[in-house]
C-alpha positions as CSV (number, residue, x, y, z in Angstrom):
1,X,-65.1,-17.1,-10.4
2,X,-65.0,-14.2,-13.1
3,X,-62.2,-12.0,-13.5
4,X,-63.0,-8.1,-14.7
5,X,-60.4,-6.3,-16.8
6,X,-60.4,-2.7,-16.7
7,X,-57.9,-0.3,-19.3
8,X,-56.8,2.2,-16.6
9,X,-57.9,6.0,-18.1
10,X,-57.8,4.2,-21.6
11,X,-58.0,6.8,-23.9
12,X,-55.1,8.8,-22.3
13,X,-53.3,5.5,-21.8
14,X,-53.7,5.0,-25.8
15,X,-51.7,8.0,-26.0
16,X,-48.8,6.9,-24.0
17,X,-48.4,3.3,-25.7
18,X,-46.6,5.2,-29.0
19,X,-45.0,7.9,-26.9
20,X,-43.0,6.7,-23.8
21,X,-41.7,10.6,-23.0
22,X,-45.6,10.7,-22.3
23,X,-45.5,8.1,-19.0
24,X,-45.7,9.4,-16.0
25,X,-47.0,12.8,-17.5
26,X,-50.8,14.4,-17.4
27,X,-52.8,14.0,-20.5
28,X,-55.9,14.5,-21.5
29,X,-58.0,13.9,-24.0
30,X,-60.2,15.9,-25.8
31,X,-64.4,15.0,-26.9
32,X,-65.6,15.8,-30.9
33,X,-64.9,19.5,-31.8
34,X,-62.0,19.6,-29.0
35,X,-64.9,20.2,-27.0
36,X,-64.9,18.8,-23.1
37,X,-62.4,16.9,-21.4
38,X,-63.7,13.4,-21.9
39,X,-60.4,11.3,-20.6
40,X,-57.4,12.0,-17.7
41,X,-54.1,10.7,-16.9
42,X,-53.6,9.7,-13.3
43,X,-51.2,12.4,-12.9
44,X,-54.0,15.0,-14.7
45,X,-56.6,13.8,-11.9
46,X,-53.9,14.5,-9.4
47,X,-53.6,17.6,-10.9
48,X,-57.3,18.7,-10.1
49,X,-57.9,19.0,-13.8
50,X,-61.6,18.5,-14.1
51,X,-63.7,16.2,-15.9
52,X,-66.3,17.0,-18.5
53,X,-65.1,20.2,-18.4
54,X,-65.5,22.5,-21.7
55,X,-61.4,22.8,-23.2
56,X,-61.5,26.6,-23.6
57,X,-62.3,26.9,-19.9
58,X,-60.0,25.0,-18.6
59,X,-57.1,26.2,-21.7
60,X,-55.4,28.3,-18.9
61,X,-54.9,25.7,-16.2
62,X,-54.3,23.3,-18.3
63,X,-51.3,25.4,-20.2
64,X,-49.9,26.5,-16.3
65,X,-49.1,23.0,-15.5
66,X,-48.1,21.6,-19.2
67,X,-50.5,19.3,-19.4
68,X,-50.6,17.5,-22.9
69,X,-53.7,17.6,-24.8
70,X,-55.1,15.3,-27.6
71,X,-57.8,15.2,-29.7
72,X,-59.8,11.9,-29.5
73,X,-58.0,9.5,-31.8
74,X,-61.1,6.8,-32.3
75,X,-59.0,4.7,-35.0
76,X,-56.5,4.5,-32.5
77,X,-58.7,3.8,-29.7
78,X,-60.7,1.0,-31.4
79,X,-57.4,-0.9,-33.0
80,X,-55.4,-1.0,-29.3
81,X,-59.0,-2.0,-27.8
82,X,-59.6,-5.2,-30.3
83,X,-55.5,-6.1,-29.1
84,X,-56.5,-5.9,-25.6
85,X,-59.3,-8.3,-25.9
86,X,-57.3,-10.6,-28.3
87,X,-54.9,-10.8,-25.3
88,X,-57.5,-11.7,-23.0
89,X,-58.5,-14.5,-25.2
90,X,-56.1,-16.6,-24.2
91,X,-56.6,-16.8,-20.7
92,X,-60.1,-17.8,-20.4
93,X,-62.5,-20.2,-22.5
94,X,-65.2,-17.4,-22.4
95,X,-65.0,-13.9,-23.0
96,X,-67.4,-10.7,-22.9
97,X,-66.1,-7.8,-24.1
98,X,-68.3,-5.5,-21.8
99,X,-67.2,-1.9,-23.7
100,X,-64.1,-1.0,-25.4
101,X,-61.7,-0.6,-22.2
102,X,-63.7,-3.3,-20.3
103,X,-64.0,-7.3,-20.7
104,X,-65.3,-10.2,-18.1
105,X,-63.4,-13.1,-18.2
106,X,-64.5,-16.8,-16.8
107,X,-62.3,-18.7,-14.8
108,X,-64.3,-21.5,-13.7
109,X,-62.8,-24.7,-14.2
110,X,-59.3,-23.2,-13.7
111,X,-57.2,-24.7,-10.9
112,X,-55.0,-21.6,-10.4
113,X,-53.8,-18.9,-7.8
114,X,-56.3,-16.3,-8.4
115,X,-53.8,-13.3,-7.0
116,X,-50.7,-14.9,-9.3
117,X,-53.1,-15.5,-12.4
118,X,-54.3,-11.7,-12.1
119,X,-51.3,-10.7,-11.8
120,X,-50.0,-12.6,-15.1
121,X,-53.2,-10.6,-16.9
122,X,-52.3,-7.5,-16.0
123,X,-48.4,-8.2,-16.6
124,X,-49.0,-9.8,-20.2
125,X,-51.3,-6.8,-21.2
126,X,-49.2,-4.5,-20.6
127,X,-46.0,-6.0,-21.9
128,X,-48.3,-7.1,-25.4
129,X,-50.3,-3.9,-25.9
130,X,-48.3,-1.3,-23.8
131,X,-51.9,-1.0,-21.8
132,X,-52.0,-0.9,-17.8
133,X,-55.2,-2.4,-16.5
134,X,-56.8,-3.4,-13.0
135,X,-58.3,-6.8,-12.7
136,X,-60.7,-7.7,-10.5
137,X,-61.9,-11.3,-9.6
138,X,-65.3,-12.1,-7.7
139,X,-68.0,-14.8,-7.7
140,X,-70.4,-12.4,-9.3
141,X,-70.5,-9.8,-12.1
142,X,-71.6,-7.1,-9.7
143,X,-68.2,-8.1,-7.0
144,X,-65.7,-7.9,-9.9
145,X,-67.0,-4.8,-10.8
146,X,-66.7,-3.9,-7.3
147,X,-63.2,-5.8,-6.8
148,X,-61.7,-3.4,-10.0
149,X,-62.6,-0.6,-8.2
150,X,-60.9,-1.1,-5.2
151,X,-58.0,-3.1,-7.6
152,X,-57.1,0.7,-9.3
153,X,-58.0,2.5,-5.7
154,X,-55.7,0.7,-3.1
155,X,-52.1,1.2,-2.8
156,X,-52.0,-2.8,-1.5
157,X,-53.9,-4.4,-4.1
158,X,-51.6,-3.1,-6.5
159,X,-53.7,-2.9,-9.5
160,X,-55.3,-6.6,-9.0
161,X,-57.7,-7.9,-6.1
162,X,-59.2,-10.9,-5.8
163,X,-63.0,-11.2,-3.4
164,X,-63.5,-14.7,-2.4
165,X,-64.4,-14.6,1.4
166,X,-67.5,-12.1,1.2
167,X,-67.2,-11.4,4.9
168,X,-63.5,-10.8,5.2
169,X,-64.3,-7.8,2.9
170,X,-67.2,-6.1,5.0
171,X,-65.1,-3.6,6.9
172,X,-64.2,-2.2,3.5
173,X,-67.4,-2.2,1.8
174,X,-68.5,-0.1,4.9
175,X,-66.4,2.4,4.1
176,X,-67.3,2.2,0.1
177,X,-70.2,4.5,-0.9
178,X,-73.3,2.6,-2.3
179,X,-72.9,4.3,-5.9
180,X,-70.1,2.8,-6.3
181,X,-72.2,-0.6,-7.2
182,X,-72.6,-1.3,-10.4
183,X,-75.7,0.1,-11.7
184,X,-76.5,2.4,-8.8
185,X,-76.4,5.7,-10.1
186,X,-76.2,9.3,-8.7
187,X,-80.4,8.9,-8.7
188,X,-81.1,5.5,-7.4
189,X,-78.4,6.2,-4.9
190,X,-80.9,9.3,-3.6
191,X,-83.6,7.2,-3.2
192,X,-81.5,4.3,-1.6
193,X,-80.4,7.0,1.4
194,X,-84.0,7.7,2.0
195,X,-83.9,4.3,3.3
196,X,-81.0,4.9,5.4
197,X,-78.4,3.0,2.6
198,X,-74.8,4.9,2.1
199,X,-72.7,1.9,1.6
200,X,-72.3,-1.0,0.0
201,X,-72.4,-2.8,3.2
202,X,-76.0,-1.4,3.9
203,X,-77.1,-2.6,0.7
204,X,-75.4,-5.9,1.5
205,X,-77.8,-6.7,4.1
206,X,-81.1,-5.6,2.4
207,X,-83.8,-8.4,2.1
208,X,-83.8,-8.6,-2.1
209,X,-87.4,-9.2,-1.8
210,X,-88.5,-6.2,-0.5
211,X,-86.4,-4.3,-2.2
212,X,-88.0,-5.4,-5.9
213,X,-91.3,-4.7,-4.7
214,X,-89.9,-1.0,-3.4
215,X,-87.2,-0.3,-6.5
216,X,-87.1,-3.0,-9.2
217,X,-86.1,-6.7,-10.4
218,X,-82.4,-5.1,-11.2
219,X,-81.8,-3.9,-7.7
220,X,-82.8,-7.3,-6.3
221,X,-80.4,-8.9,-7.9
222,X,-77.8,-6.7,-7.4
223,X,-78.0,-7.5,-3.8
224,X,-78.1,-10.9,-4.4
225,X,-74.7,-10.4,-6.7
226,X,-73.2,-8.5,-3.7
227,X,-73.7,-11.7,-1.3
228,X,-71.8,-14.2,-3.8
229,X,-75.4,-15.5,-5.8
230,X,-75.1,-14.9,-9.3
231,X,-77.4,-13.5,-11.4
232,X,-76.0,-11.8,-14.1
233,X,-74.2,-14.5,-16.7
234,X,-71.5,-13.8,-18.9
235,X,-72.9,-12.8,-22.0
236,X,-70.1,-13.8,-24.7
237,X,-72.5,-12.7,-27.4
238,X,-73.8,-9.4,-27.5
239,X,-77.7,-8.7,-28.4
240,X,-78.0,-6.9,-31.7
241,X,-79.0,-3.8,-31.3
242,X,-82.7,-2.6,-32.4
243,X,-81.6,0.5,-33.9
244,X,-78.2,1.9,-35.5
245,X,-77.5,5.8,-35.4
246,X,-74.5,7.7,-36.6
247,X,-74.3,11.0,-35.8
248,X,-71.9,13.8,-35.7
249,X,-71.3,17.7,-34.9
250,X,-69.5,19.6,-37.8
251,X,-66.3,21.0,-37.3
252,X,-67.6,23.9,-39.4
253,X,-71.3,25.2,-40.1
254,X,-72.7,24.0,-43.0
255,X,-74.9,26.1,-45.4
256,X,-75.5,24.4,-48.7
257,X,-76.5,21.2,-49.6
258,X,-74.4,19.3,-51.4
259,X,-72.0,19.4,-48.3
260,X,-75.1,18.2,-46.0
261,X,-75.4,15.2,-48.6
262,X,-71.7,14.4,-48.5
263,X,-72.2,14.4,-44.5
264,X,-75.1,12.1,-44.2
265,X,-73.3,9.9,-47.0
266,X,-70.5,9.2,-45.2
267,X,-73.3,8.5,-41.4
268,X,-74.9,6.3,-43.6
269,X,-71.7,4.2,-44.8
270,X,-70.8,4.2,-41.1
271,X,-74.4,3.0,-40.2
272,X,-74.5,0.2,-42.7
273,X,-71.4,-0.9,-41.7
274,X,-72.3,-2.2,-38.2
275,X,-75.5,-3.1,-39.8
276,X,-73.7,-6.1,-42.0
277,X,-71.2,-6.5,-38.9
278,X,-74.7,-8.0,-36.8
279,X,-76.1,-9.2,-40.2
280,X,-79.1,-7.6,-40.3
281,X,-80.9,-5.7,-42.9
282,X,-82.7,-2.3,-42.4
283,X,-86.5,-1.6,-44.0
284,X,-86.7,2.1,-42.7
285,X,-84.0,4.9,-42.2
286,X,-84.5,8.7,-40.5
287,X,-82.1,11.2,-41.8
288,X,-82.1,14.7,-40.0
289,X,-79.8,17.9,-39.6
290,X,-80.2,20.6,-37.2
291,X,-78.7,24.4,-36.5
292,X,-77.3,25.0,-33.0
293,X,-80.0,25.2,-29.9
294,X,-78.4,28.2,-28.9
295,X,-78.9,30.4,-32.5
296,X,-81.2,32.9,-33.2
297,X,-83.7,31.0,-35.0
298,X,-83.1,27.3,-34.5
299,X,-84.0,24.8,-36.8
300,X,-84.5,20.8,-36.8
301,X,-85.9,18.7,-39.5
302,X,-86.2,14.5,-39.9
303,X,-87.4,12.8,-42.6
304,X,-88.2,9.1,-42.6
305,X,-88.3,7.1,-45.5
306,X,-89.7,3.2,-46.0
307,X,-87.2,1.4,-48.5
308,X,-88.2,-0.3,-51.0
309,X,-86.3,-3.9,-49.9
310,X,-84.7,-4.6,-46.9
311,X,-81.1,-4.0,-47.1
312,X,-77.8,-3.5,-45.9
313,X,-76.4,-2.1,-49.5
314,X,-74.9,1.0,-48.7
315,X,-75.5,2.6,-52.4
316,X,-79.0,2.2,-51.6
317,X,-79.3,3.5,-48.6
318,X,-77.2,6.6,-49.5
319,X,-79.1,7.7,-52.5
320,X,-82.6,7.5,-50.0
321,X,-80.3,9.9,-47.5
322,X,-79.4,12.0,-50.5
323,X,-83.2,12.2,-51.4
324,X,-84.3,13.2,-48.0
325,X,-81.9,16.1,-47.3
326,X,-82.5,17.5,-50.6
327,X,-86.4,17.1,-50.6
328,X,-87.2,17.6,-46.9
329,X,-84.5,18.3,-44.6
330,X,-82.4,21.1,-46.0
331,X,-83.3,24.8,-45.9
332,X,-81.5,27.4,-47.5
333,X,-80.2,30.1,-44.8
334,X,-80.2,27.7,-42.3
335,X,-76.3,27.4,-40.8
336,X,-76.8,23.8,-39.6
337,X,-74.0,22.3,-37.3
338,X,-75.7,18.4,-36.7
339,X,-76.6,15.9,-38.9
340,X,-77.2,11.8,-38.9
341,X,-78.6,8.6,-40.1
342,X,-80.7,6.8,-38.5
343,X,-81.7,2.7,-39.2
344,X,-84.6,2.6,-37.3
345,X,-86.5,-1.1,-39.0
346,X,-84.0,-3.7,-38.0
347,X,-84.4,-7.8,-39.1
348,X,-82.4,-10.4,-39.3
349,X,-80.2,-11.1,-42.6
350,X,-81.8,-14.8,-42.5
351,X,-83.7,-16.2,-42.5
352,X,-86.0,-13.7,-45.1
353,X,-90.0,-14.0,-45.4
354,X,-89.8,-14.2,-49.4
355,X,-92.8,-14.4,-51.3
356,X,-93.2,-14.8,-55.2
357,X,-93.5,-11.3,-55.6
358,X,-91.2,-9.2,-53.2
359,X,-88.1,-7.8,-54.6
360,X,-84.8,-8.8,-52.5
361,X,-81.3,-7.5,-52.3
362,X,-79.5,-9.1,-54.8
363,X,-76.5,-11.7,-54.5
364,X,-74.1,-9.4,-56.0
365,X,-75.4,-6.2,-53.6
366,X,-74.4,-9.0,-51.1
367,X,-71.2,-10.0,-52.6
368,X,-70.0,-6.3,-53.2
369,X,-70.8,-4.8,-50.1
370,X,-68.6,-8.3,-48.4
371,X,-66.0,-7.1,-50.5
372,X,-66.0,-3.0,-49.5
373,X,-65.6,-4.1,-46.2
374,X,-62.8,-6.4,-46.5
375,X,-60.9,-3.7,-48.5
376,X,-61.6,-1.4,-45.3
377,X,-59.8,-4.1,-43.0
378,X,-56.8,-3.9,-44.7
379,X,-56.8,-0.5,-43.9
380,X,-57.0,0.8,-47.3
381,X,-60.4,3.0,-47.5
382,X,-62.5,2.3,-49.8
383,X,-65.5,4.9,-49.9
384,X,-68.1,6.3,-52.5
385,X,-68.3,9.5,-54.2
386,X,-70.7,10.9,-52.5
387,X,-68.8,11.1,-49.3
388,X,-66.8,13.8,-50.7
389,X,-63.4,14.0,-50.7
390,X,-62.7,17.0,-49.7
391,X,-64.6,17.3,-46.5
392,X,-63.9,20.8,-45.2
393,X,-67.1,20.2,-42.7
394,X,-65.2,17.4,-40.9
395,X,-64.9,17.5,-36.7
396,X,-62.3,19.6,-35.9
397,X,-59.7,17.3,-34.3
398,X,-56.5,19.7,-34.3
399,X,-54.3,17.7,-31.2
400,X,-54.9,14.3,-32.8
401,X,-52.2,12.1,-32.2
402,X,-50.9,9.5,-35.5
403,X,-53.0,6.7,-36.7
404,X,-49.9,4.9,-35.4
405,X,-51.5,1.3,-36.2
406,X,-54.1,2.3,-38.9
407,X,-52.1,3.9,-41.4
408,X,-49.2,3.5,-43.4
409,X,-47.6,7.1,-43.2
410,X,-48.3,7.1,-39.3
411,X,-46.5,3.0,-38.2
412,X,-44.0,4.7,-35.4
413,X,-40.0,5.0,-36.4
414,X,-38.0,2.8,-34.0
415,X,-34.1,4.3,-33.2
416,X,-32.1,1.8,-31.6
């Protein structure tokens, strides 16, 4: 059996965990810029406050009903989402963190009440972290998924339900549309009613091998997941990825260079970052900036550059995205509003294909870059020059909630 753990409406929740007057009240959070409504409360949905919706247009409604708005806190987000997972950890022997408010959890092996012992997960969570969750518990990946859904949907389940009898469950996966599967989107989900499948039920009872020959390999086995085979293992380690971008729109436009070159300096040291966290070195970056598609004259320019080593020194790869913007990507007049790093020529830290001639990062590149980033877990940034320091062209984020666990100056003041 696998158990999936859902963060119910996690970044809103994230905002509640510091504030208790918060509970019970609509929030919503807020995408880069304070642009669209990326995250809602349960009592925001219930408010018929939209999703994805741009902030200014929805300013008014959300001010008529007092709705508390945030700024996307990421620090925040990212430190409450490792404590979640560390939580996890100790009730199952293998873990896959699936995204950052999302983790599948094995219990085979575990001679337990599956209702009681997803009850104690969602119980312990929220007493450690402050975090409600739904849990789910299926034989498959693709039922969990399913049983979380109907875990945060049903009044009964109360937040956890458990699918062990597949055919006790069919009256209610008639009544479930089929894009509620996971992986069937709003498209494949078109194409499925063509063939007269609206529910999960009517997928239920497809033969798997006509439908690969008529759709694909993925949808196969997704009805093979939804009858109790299981096809889709836990994945404990995730695949490193091919590429690493960091991108970002500013909170102001930009129109000279050296504040481009502070931008792509600080994408880069973000970039290079997860590059050592996968250990991996990069052999080609893309820089690029843009103006905004809707201006008068648009612009967009990249620039690729080969390196001279592979590397994951962030020095190196910042003077290279220095050289770029100044050589090839910026253009004076050109209000730009977008800019990034791309690592685009990912291998493996080891083992290297050396020969007597190639120049290699250096042991003490290695040994410096090991100890930036152990600074930065403490919490105590440790950047380079370059970034700037003071970065007027920064995301606007002007409802962001304390770095309650990040920072110093932010840790919450307790009155008892």
């Amino acid at each position: 059996m696998l158990a999936l753990v859902d963060c119910n409406a996690f970044f809103a929740s994230c905002e509640q965990v510091f504030r208790p007057d918060l509970r019970g009240q609509p929030v919503v959070v807020l995408s880069n810029n304070d642009g669209c409504i990326v995250a809602r409360s349960k009592e925001a949905k219930q408010l018929g406050i939209p999703d994805l919706e741009p902030y200014f247009k929805q300013k008014q409604l959300l001010d008529k009903y007092g709705v508390h708005v945030f700024s996307s806190n990421y620090e925040l987000y990212g430190d409450l989402s490792s404590r979640v997972m560390k939580t996890l950890e100790r009730f199952t022997p293998r873990l896959e963190v699936y995204s950052i408010d999302e983790a599948f959890l094995s219990l085979a092996g575990l001679n337990v009440s599956l209702p009681l012992y997803g009850r104690t997960i969602r119980d312990t969570v929220k007493q450690h972290v402050g975090m409600p969750v739904g849990v789910g518990i299926a034989p498959t990946k693709t039922l969990a998924k399913l049983a979380s859904h109907i875990a945060k949907k049903s009044v009964k389940c109360d937040y956890v339900c458990v699918i062990e009898n597949i055919a006790d469950w069919c009256g209610v996966f008639k009544k479930l549309p089929v894009d509620k599967v996971w992986g069937v989107g709003r498209r494949l989900s078109r194409r499925l009613s063509a063939y007269n499948i609206h529910s999960v039920y009517d997928l239920m009872q497809q033969d798997s091998g006509l439908m690969h020959k008529r759709f694909s390999v993925n949808v196969a086995r997704t009805i093979d997941e939804l009858n109790g085979t299981q096809c889709f293992s836990l994945d404990q380690q995730p695949p490193p990825k091919k590429q690493i971008f960091s991108t970002r729109s500013f909170g102001q436009k930009i129109t000279d260079c050296v504040s481009l070159e502070q931008s792509v300096s600080q994408y880069a040291a973000r970039a290079c970052k997860k590059l050592r966290d996968q250990k991996y070195l990069v052999k080609t970056i893309m820089v690029f900036a843009s103006a905004p598609h809707f201006s008068e004259s648009p612009y967009s320019k990249s620039v690729t550059i080969k390196l001279p080593i592979p590397t994951n020194d962030t020095r190196l790869i910042i003077s290279y995205a220095r050289i770029a913007i100044r050589d090839g990507v910026f253009k004076k007049g050109v209000r730009f509003a977008r800019a990034g790093v791309g690592l685009i020529e990912l291998i493996p830290e080891t083992p290297e294909q050396l020969d007597a001639f190639s120049p290699t990062q250096s042991i003490k590149s290695k040994q410096l870059m090991a100890l930036m980033d152990s600074i930065n877990k403490l919490h105590c940034p440790a950047f380079f020059a370059s970034q700037g320091v003071n970065q007027n062209w920064k995301m606007h984020r002007n409802f962001k909630s304390p770095s309650y666990t990040t920072k110093w100056r932010d840790i919450p003041i307790v009155r008892i």
